[in-house]
C-alpha positions in Angstrom: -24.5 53.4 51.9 -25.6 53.1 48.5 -21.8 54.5 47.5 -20.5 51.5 49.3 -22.5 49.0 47.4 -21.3 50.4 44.3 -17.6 50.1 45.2 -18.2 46.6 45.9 -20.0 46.2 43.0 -17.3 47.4 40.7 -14.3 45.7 43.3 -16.2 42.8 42.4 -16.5 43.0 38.8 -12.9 44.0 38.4 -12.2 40.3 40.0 -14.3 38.9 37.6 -12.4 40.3 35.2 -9.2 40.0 36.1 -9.7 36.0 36.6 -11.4 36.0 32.8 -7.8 37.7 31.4 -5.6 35.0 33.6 -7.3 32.0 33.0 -7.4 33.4 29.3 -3.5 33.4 29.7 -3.0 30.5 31.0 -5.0 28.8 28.2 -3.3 30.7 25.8 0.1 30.1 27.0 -0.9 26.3 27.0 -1.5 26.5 23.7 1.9 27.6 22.2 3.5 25.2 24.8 1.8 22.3 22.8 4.1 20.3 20.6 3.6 19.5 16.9 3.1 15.9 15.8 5.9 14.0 14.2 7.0 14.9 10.2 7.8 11.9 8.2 9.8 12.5 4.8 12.1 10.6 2.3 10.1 7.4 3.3 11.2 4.9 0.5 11.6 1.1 -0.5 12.7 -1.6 -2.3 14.2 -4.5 -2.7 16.8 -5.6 0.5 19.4 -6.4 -1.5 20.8 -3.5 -3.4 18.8 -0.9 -1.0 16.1 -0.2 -4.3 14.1 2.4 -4.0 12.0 1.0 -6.7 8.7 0.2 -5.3 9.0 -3.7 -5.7 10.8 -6.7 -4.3 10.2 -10.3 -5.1 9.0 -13.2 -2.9 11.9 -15.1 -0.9 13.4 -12.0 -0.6 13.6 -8.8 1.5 12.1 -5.1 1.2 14.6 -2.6 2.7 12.3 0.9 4.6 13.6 3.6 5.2 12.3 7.2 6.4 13.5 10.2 8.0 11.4 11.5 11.5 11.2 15.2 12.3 9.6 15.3 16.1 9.4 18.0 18.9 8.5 15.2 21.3 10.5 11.9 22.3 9.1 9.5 19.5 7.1 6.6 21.8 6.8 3.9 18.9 6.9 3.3 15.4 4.9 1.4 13.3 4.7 -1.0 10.0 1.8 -2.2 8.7 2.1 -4.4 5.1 -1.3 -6.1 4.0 -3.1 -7.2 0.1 -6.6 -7.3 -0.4 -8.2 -9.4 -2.7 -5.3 -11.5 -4.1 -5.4 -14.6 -5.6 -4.0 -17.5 -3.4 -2.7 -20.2 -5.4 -1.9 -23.6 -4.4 0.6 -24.1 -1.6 0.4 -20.5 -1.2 -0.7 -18.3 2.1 -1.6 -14.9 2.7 0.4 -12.6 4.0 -0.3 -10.3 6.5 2.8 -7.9 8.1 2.2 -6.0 11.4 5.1 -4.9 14.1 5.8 -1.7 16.8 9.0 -0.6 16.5 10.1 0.1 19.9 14.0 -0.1 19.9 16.1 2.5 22.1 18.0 4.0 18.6 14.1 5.2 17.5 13.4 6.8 21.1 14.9 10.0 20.3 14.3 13.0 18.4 14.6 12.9 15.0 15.4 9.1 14.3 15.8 7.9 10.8 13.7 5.0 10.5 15.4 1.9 8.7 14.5 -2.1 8.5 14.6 -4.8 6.5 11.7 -7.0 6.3 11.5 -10.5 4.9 9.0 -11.7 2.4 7.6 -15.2 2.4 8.0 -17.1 -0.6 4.5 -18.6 -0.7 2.5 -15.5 -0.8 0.8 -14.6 -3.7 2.0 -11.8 -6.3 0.8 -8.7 -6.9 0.4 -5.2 -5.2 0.9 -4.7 -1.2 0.2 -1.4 1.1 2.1 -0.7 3.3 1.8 1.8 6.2 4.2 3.4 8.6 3.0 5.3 11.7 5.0 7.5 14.3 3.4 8.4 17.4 5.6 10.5 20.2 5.6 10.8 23.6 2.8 13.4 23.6 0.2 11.5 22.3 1.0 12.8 18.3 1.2 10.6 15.5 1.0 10.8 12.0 1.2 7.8 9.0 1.8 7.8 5.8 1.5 5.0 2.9 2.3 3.6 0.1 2.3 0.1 -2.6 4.8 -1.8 -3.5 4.7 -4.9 -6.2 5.7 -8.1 -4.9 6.9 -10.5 -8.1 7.4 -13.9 -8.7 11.3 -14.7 -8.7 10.5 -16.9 -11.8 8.0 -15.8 -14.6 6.7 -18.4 -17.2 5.2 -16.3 -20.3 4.1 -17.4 -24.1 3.2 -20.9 -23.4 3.0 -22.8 -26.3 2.4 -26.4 -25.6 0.9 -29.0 -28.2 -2.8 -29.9 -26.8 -2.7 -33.6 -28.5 -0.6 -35.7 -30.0 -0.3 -39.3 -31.8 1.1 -42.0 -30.3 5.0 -42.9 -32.1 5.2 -39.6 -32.7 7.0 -36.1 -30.1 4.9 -33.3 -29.0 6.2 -29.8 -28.7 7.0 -27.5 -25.9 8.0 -23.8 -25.8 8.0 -21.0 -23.2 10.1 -17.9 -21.8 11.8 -18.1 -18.3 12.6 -15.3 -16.3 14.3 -15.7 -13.4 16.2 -13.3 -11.2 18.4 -15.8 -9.3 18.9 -17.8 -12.3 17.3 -21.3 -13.4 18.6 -24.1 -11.4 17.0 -26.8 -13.5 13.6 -27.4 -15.3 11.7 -30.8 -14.7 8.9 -32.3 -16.9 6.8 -34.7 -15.7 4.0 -36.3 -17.8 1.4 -39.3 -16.6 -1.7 -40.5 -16.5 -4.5 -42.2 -14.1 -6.7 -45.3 -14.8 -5.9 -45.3 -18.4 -6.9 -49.2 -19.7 -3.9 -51.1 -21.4 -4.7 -52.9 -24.2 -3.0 -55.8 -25.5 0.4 -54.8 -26.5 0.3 -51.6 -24.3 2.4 -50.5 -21.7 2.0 -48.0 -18.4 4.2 -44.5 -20.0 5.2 -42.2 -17.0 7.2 -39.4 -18.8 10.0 -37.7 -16.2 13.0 -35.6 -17.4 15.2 -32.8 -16.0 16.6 -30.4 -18.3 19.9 -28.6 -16.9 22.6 -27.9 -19.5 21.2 -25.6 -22.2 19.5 -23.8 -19.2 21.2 -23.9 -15.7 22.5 -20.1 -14.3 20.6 -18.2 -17.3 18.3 -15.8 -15.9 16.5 -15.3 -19.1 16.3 -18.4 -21.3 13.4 -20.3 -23.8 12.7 -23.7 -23.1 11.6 -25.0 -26.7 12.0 -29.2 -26.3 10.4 -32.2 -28.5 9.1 -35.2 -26.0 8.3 -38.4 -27.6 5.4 -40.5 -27.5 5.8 -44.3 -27.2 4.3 -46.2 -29.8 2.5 -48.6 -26.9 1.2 -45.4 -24.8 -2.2 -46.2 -24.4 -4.5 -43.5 -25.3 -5.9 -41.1 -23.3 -5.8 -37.9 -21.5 -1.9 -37.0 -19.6 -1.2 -34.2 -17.3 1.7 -32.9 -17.3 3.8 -30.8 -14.9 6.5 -28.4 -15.7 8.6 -27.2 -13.0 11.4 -24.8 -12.7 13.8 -23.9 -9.9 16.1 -20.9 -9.2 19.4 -21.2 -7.8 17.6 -20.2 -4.3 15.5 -22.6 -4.4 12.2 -21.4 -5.5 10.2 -23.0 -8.0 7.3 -22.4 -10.4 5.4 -24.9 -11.6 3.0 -24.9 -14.5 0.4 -27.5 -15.1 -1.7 -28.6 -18.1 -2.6 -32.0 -20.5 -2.3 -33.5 -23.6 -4.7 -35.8 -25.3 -2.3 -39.3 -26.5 -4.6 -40.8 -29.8 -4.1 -44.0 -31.5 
């Protein structure tokens, strides 16, 4: 009897153990089985126009992506994230916040190259972006990977030199540099005043004048002009507006006053 109970024993240990070693396979053969996650290299950008890979692009414009996928599995989706933080918003601008899943049959696949073109509003502020693109594939896998990219103003105003005051009868002076990619369309000055009092032999000066031939098509030109001052301009504080536009139709305005004395 007790021989028996010990041939069990051991017919029953040797189960034991031969369960351990195949669920121990199974596991391990899972494990090779399992795909990797997606690679993503040659991700670059730029401007749209040309296909840049310099990392800016300017507002009104377009940034062109593009990145090549290495995947074991059926990419599922991809994804573009572009976001700021802690810009600036000027007047009449907005912020700017870019998110969209990239689900189109030509990215299903294995080993898609990734490439868009996405536009940039023209009234978001300047300045530096991230941007994030993220693969996931049919397993579950995903990886990202990021980056910045400088988004410019189509028209820079530098060196500002602008008389602060000037006497009545006689021309203030304006000067500045223009950059502008597209090329200047026109340049506008406007100058005026509020609730200034006319005295007797006064009159209301409003101040408006576009500037075109010495400037239009140039993308790189100094605006250096003389604007004379009525001898019956009341006195008083002016503000004064100047404005340029491209040849697409964006504009940049700058705005400042001059003190009109007696």
């Amino acid at each position: 009897m007790r021989t028996n109970i010990k041939i069990s024993n051991f017919k029953f240990l040797a189960i034991v153990a031969f369960l351990g070693l195949f669920l121990q396979s199974c596991s391990s053969d899972d494990d090779s089985n399992a795909l990797n996650a997606p690679t993503i290299t040659d991700f670059e950008y730029g401007e749209g126009g040309d296909h840049s890979t310099e990392q800016y692009v300017y507002k009104g414009s377009d940034i062109h992506l593009e990145a090549k996928i290495n995947a074991e599995a059926t990419v599922k989706s991809i994804s573009i994230s572009i976001h700021a933080h802690d810009l600036e918003i000027g007047e009449d601008e907005v912020d700017w916040d870019f998110e969209k899943v990239y689900t189109d049959e030509k990215y299903l696949a294995i080993n898609p190259t990734f490439h868009e073109h996405i536009d940039v509003p023209a009234n978001i502020p300047a300045g530096e972006y991230h941007i994030e693109l993220v693969v996931t594939d049919e397993e579950g896998n995903s990886t990202e990977i990021e980056g910045h990219i400088d988004v410019k103003d189509p028209i820079e105003l530098s060196e500002m030199s602008i008389d602060e005051s000037v006497a009545r009868g006689t021309d203030f002076h304006a000067e500045f540099m223009i950059n502008a990619v597209n090329g200047i369309h026109n340049i506008t000055v406007d100058v005026h005043a509020h609730g200034l009092t006319l005295k007797d032999g006064e009159e209301e000066w409003h101040f408006e004048k576009e500037y075109l031939e010495k400037y239009h098509e140039k993308t790189e030109a100094e605006f250096h002009e003389h604007i004379d001052v009525p001898a019956t301009a009341p006195a008083g504080e002016y503000h004064m507006v100047f404005t340029v536009e491209d040849e697409d139709g964006n504009s940049k305005k700058y705005d400042t006053h001059i003190n009109v004395t007696e």
